[in-house]
TORVOMI-436152 format. One record per atom (N, C-alpha, C): residue number from 1; residue in one letter; atom name; x, y, z. Coordinates in Angstrom, 2 decimals, m for minus. Layout:
% residues N
<node NUM, 'a', 'CA', <X, Y, Z>>
...
% end
This chain:
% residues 69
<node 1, 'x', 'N', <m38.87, 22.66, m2.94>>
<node 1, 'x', 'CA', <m38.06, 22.88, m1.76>>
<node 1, 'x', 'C', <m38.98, 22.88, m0.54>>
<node 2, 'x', 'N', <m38.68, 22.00, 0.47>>
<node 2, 'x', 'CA', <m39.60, 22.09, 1.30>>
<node 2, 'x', 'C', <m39.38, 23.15, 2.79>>
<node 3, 'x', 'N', <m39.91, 23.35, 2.99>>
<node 3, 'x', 'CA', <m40.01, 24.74, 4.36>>
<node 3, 'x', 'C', <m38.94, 24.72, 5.23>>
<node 4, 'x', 'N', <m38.20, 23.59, 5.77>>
<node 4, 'x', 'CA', <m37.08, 23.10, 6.61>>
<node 4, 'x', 'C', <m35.63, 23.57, 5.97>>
<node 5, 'x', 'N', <m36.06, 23.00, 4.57>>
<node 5, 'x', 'CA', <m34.70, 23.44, 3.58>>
<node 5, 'x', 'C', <m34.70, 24.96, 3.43>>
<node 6, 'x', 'N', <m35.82, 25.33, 3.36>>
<node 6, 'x', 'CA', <m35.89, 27.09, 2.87>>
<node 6, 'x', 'C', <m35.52, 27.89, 4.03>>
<node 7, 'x', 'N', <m35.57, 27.18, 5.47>>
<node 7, 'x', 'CA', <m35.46, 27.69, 6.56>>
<node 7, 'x', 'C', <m33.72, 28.04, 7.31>>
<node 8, 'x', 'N', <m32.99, 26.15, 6.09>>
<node 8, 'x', 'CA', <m31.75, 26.20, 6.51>>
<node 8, 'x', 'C', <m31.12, 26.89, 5.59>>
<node 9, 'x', 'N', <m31.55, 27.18, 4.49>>
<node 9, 'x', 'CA', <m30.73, 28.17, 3.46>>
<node 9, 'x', 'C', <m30.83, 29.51, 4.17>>
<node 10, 'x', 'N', <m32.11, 30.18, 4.75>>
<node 10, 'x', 'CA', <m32.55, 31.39, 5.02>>
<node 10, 'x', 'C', <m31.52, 31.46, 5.99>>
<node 11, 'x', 'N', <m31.06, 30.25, 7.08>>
<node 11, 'x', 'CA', <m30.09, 30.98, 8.24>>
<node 11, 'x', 'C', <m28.99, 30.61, 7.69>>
<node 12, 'x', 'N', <m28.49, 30.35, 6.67>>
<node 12, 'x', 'CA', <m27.43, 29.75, 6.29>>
<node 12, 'x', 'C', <m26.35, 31.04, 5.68>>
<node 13, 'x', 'N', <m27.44, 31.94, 5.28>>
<node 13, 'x', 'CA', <m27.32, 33.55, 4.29>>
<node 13, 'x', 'C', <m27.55, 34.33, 5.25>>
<node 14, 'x', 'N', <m28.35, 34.06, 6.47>>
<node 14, 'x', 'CA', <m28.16, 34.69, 7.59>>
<node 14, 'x', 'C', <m26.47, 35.29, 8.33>>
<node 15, 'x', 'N', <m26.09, 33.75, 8.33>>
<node 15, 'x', 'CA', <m24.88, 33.04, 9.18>>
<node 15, 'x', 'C', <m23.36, 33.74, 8.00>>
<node 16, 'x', 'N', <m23.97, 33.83, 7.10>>
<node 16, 'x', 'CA', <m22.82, 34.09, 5.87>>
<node 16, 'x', 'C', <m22.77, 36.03, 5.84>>
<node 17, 'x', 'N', <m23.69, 36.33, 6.36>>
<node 17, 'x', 'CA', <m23.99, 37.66, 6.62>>
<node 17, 'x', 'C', <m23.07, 38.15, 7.57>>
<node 18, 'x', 'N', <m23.54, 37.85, 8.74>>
<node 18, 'x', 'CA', <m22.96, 37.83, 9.76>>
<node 18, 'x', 'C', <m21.56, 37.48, 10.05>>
<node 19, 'x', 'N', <m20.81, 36.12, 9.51>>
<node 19, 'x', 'CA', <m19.85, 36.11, 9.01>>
<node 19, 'x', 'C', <m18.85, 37.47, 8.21>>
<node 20, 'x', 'N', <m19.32, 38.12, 7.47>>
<node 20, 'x', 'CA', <m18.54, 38.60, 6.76>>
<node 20, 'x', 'C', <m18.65, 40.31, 7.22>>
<node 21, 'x', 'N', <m19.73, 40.52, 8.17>>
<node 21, 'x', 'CA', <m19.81, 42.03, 9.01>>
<node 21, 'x', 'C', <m18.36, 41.84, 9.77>>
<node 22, 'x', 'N', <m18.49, 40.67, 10.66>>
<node 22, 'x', 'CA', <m17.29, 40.02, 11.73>>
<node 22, 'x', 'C', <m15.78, 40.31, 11.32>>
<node 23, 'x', 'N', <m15.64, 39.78, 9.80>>
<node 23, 'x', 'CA', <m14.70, 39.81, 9.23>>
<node 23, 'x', 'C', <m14.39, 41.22, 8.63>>
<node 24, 'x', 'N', <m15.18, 42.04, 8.14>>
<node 24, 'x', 'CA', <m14.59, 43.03, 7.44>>
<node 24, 'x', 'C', <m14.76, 44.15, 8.60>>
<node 25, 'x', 'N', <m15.37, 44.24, 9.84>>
<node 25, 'x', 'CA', <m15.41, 45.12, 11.01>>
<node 25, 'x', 'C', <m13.98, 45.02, 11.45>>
<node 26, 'x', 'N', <m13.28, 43.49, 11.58>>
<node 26, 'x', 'CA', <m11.82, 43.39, 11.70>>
<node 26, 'x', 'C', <m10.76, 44.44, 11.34>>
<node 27, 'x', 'N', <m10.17, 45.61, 12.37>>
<node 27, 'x', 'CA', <m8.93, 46.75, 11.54>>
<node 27, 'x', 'C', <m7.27, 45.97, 12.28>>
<node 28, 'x', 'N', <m6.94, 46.32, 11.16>>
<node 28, 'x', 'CA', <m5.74, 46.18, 10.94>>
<node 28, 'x', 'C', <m5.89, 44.65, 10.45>>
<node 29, 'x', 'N', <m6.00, 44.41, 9.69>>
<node 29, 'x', 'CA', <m5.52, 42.67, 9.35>>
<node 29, 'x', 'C', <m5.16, 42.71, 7.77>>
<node 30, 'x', 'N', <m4.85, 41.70, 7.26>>
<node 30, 'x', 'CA', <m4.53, 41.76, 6.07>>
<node 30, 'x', 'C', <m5.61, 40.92, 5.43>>
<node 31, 'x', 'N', <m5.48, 41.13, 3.84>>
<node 31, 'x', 'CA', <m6.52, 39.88, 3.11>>
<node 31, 'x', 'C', <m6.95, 38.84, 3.44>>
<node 32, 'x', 'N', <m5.82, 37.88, 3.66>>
<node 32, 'x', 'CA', <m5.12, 36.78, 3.63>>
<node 32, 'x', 'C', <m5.61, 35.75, 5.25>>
<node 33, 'x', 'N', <m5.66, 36.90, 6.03>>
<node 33, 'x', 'CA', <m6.04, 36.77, 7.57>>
<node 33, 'x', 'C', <m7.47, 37.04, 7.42>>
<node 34, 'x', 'N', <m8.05, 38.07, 6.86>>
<node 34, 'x', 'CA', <m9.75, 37.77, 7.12>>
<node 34, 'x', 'C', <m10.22, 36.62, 6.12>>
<node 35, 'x', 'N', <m9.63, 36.29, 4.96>>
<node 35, 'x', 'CA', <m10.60, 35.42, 4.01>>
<node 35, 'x', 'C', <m10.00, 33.98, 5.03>>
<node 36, 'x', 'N', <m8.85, 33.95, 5.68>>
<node 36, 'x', 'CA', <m8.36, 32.84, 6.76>>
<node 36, 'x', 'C', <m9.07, 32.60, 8.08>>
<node 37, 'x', 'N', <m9.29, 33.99, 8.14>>
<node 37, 'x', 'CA', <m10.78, 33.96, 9.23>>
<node 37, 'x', 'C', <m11.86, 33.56, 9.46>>
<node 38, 'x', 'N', <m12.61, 33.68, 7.94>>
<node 38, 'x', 'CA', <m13.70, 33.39, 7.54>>
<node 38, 'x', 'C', <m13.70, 31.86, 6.89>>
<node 39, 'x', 'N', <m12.90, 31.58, 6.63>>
<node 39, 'x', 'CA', <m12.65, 30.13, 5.86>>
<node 39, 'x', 'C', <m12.33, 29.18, 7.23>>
<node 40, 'x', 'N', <m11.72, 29.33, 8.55>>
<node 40, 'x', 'CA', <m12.00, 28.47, 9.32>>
<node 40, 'x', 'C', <m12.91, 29.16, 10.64>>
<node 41, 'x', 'N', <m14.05, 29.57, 10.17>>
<node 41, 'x', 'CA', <m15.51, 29.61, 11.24>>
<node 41, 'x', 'C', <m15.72, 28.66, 11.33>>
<node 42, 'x', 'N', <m16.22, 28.02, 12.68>>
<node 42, 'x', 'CA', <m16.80, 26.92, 12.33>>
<node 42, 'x', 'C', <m18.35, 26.32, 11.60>>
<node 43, 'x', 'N', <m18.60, 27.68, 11.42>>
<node 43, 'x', 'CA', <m19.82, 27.34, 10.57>>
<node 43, 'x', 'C', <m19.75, 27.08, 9.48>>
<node 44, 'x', 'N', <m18.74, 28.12, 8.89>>
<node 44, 'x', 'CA', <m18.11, 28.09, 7.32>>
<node 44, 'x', 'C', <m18.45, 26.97, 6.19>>
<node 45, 'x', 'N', <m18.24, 26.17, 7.10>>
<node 45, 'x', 'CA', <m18.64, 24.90, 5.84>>
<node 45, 'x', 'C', <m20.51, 24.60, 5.97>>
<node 46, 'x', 'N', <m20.98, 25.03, 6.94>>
<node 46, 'x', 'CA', <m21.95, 24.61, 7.20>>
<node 46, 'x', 'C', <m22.82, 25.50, 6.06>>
<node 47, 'x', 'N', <m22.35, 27.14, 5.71>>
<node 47, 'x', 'CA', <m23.07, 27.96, 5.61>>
<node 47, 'x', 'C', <m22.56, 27.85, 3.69>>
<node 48, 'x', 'N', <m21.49, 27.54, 3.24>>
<node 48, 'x', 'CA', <m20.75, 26.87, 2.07>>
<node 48, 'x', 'C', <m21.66, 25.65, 1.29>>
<node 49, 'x', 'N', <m22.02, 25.08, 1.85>>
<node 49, 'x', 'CA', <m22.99, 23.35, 1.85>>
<node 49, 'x', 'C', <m24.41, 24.45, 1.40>>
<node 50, 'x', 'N', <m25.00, 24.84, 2.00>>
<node 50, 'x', 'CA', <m26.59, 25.46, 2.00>>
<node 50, 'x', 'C', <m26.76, 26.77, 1.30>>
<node 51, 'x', 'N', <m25.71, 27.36, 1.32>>
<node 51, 'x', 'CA', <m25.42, 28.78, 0.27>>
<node 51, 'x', 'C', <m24.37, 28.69, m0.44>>
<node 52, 'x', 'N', <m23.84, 27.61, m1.16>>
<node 52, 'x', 'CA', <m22.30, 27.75, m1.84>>
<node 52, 'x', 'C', <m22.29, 29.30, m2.40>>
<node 53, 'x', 'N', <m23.08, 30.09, m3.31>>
<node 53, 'x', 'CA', <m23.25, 30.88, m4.54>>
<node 53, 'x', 'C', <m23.31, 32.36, m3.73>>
<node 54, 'x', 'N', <m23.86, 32.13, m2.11>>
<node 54, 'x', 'CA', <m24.05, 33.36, m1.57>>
<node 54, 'x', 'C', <m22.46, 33.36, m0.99>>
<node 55, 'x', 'N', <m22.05, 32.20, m0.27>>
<node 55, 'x', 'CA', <m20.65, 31.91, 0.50>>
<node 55, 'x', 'C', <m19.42, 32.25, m0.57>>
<node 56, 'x', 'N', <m19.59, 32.48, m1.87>>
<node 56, 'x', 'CA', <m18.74, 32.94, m2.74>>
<node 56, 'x', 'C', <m18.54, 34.13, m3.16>>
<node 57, 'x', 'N', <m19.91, 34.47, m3.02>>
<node 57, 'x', 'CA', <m19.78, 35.94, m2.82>>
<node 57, 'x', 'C', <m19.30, 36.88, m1.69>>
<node 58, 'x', 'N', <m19.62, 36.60, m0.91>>
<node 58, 'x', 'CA', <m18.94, 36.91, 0.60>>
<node 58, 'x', 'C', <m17.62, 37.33, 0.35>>
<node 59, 'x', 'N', <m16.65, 35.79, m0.20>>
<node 59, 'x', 'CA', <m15.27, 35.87, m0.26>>
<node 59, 'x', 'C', <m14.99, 37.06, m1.08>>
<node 60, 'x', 'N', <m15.65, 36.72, m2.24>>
<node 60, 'x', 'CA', <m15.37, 38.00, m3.42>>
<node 60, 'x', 'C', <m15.53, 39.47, m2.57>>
<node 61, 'x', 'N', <m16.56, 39.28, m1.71>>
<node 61, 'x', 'CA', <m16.48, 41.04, m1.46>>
<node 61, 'x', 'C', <m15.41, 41.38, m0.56>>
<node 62, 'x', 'N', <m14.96, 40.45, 0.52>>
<node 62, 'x', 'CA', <m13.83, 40.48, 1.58>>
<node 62, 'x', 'C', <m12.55, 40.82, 0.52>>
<node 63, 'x', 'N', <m12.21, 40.21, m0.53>>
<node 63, 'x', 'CA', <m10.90, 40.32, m1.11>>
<node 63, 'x', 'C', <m11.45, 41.64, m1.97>>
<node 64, 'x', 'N', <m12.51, 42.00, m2.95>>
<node 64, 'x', 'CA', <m12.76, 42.78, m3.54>>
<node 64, 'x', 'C', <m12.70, 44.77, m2.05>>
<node 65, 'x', 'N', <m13.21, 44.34, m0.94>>
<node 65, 'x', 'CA', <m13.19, 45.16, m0.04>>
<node 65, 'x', 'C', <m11.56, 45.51, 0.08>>
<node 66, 'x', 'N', <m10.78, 44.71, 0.53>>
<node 66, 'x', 'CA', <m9.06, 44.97, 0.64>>
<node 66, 'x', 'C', <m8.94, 45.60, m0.72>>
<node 67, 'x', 'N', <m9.01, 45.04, m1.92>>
<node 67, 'x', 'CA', <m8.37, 46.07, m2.95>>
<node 67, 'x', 'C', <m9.24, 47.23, m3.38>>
<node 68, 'x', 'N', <m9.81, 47.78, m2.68>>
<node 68, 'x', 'CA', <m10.40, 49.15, m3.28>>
<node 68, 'x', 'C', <m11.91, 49.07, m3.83>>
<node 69, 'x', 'N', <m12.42, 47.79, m4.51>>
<node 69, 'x', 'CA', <m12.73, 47.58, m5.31>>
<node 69, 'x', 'C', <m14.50, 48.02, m5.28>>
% end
């Protein structure tokens, strides 16, 4: 992996971070509206592409966060 790539993954898990503070700081909304939130960022796909495995987790904790979990 060369230094550029390690650099765009590093802000990519950055960006997916940050993403999901944004989203779950959000009160009053429902599931459905933050994982809708977060699914059209416009980074979203950017940060999906370079972290799929971290960007899945994210979702899991946003829906796992609404049910208690």
């Amino acid at each position: 992996m060369t230094l550029s790539t390690t650099q765009s993954l590093m802000q990519s898990a950055l960006l997916a971070l940050v993403l999901l503070a944004t989203v779950l700081s959000i009160g009053c909304v429902n599931r459905t509206s933050r994982v809708e939130a977060l699914l059209k960022h416009p980074e979203f796909r950017t940060a999906a592409q370079y972290a799929p495995e971290f960007t899945t987790a994210v979702l899991k904790a946003v829906v796992d966060a609404e049910h208690g979990r």
